[in-house]
N, C-alpha and C positions, 0 to 999 in steps of 0.2 A: 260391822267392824272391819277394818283392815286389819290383817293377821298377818306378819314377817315373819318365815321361820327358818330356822339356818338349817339348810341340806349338805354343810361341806363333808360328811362321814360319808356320802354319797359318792364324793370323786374318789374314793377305792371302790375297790369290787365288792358287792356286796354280801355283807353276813347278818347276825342279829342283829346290832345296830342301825344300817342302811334299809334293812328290812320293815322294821317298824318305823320308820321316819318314812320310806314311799306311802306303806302301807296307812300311816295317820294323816300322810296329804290327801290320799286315795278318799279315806271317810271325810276328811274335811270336805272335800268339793264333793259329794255326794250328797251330805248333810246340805251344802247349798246356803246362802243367804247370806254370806260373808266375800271379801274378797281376800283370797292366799295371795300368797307373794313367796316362791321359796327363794331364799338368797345363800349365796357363798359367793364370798371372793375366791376364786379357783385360776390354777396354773391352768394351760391350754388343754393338756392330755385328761385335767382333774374335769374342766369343764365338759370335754364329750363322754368322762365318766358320767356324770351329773346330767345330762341331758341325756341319755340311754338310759337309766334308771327312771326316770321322768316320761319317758315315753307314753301314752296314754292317759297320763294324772290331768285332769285339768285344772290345772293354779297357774299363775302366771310367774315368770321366771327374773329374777334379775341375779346376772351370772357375770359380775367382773373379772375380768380377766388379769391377773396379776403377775408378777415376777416372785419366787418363793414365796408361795402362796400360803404356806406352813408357818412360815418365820413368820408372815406377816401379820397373820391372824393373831398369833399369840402375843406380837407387838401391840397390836390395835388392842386385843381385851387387855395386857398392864401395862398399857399408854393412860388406857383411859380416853382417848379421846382421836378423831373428834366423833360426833353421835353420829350414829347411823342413820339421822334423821339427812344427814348430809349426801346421802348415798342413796337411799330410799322414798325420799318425805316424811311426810306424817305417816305415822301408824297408830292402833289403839294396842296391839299385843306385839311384842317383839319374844318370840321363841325360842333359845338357844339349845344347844343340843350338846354334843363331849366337846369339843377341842375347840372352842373359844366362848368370848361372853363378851362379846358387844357394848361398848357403851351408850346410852341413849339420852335425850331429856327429855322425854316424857312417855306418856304410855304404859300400858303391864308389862310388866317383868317377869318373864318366865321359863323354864327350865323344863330338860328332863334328867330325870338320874335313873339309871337302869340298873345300875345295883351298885353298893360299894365292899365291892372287893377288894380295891386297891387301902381300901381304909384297915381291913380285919386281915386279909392276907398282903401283904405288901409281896411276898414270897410267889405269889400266883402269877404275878406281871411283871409285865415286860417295865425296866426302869423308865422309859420317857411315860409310860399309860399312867405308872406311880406320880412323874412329876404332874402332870398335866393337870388328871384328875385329883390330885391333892388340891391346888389352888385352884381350879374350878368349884369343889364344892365347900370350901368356906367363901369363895365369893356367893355362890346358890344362896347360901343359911343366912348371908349377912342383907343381901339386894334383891333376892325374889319374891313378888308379891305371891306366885303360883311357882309350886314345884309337882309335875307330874310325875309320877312312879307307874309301871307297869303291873303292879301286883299290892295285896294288901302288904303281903311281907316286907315288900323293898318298903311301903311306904311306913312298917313301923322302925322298922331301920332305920331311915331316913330323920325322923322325928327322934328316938333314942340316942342316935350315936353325933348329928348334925345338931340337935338341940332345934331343929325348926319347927315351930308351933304344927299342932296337928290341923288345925283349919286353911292352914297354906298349902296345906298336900292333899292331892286328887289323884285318883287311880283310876288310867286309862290301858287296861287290858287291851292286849295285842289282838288283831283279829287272824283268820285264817285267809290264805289268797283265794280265789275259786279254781285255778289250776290244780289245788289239793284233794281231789277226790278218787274216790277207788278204779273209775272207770277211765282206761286210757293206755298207753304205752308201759311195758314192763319192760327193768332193766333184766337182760338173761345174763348173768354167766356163768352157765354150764353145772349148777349146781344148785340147790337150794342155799341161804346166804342170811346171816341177821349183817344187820346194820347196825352203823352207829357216825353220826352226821357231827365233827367236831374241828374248831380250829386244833390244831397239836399243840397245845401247853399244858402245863401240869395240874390248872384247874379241870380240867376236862376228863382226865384222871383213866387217862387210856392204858393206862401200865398195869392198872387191877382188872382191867378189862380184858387184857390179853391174858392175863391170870388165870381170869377165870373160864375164854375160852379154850385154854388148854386142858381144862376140867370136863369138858364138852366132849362126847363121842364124836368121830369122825362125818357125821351127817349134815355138818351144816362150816361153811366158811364164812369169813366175816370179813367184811368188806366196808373200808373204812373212808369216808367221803371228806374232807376238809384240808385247807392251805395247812403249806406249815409254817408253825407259829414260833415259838420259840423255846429256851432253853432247854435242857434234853428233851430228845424225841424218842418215843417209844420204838421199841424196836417192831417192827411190822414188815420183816420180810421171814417171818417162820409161815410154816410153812400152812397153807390155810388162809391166810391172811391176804388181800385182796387192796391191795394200796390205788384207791382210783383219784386222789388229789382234789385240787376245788372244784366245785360244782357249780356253774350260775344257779341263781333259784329257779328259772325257767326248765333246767335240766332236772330238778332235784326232785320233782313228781313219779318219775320214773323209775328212780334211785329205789323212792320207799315202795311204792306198788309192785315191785319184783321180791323186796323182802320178805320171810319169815317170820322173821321178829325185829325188830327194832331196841335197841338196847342204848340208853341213857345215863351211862354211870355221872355222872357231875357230882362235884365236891358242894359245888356252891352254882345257883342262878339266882337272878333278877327276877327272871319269873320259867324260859326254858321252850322257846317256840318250836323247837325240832320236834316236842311230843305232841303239839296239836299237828302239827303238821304229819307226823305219821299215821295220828290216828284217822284223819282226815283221808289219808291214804289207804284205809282199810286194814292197817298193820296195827298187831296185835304190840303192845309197848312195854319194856321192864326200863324204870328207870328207878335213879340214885332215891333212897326215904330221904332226903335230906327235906327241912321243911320249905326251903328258899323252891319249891319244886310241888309243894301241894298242890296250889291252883293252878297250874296246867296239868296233871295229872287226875285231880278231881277223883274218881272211885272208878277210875276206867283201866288202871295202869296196874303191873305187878311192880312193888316196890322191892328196894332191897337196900343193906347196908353199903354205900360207894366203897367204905376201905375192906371189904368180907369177898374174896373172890369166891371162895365157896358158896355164898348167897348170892349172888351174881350168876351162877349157873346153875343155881337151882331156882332162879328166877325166873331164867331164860326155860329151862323145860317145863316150869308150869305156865310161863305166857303160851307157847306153843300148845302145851294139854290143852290150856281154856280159848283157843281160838275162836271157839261160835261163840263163847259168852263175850269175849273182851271184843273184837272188832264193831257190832251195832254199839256194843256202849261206847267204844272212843268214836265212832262217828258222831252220834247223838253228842257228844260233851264236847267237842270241836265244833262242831254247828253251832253253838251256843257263842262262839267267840266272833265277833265279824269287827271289818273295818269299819262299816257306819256306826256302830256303839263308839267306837275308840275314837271315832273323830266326833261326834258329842258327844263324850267326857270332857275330851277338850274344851270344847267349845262352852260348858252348865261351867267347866272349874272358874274358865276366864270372863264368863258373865258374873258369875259370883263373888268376884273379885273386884267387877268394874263398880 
């Protein structure tokens, strides 16, 4: 098969999203026997975004170079026209990912949805991520042969709330990078320290978090890693509190191997890759019960109520108590995740399809 897949979440600096779109190119050409093609039409700055995240993947690249690259895309997906076949050739899969949806004639049709928040929380997102993702997934539910989901959960979601038949959706779990492991460079600062790895918006729900580090005896400071996002921001200059900003993902190995605990309050995920990723890192994990958060979690994690600060730190000192039992277990349940599975999921959903 020729496989097209849109990398443009790629020309910003990467998070969850750009992560598992390297990360599924990554198992694709691993997996081997197909030919990738990542494509985005990208502004000049978006394009050496895009080629720096790519670094190492072996797929091959078509990277046009556009003037409002932004505008453009969203023109081209409710233009409708003309196919991508005009940009590209032939293909057998065309791939689309959040911020556009390509029109084509021929070939599979397919998607990822990583979760719809924008659908249940309108209140959680930024208003353009509301417009976008609105009209990207009733396009998804009305022209996708394959709609990929990250998790069983996104993918009953998907099906209940989109009304898209349940044999269209494939579940392609995120894998872990191998820069994730306990052995390597540790962040110091000058203290013992939980973590907690989030863009600042209100779904990330860092305000019970500070809650309930203030519940917390003086022995440990919290050090809080992610861009800022938008509408009110937690307040994170008390005192304790450890503001270190974004983190590339090459940095963020470091980040958790120096932590204590790692603490994950979230309102709502897709599925919540910063808890393999810590466990990976040998960190002990208390993350949100919410259920959108079971399969990354697995029986390796202390859970807790996201809106209970009081159960958030009392999370936090039994993840710490149970250190020897919880770190071999969230290694062992982070092993279990890799890129080569994720890029055949891929690959069984769009054979099944053909």
């Amino acid at each position: 098969m020729r496989i097209v897949v849109d990398v443009s979440p790629l020309s910003h600096p990467r998070t969850g999203v750009g992560n598992y779109i390297r990360g599924s190119l990554l198992g694709l050409a691993e997996a081997g026997g197909h030919d990738v093609v990542a494509f985005a039409p990208a502004g000049g700055r978006g394009k050496r975004e895009i080629e720096a995240s790519l670094a190492g993947v072996g797929v091959e690249r078509s990277l046009p170079v556009v003037p409002a690259a932004h505008a453009l895309r969203t023109a081209w997906s409710r233009l409708g026209r003309p196919p991508a076949e005009r940009l590209l050739g032939s293909f057998d899969v065309l791939h689309f990912s959040d911020w556009m949806y390509p029109p084509q004639r021929a070939g599979l049709r397919s998607t990822m949805i990583h979760d719809l928040v924008p659908v249940h929380h309108p209140e959680w997102v930024h208003p353009r991520t509301r417009r976008m993702h609105g009209v990207k997934y009733r396009h998804a539910a009305r022209t996708c042969d394959v709609v990929i989901v990250n998790s069983r959960f996104t993918g009953s979601d998907v099906s209940e709330t989109l009304d898209v038949p349940p044999e269209r959706i494939h579940v392609a779990y995120p894998g872990v990078d191998p820069e994730f492991t306990p052995v390597g460079e540790h962040m110091e600062l000058g203290r013992p320290y939980a973590l907690t790895v989030a863009t600042l918006e209100p779904r990330k729900n860092l305000a019970t978090l500070i809650e309930a580090y203030r519940r917390l005896d003086d022995r440990l400071a919290l050090a809080v890693v992610g861009a800022a996002g938008w509408g009110e921001q937690s307040k994170l200059d008390a005192a304790g509190i450890v503001r270190l900003g974004y983190a590339p993902p090459d940095e963020l190995p470091r980040f958790y191997r120096g932590a204590s605990v790692f603490v994950y309050p979230s309102l709502y995920e897709g599925f919540g890759m910063p808890v393999l990723e810590a466990m990976a890192c040998g960190v002990p994990v208390v993350a949100s019960s919410h259920a959108s958060l079971d399969e990354a979690c697995g029986d390796a994690a202390v859970r807790a109520d996201p809106g209970d600060p009081d159960a958030i730190a009392g999370a936090i000192e039994a993840a710490l108590d149970r250190r020897e039992e919880l770190v071999p277990r969230g290694i062992a349940h982070a092993g279990s995740f890799t890129w080569l599975a994720n890029g055949r999921a891929h690959l069984a959903a769009w054979e099944a399809a053909s």
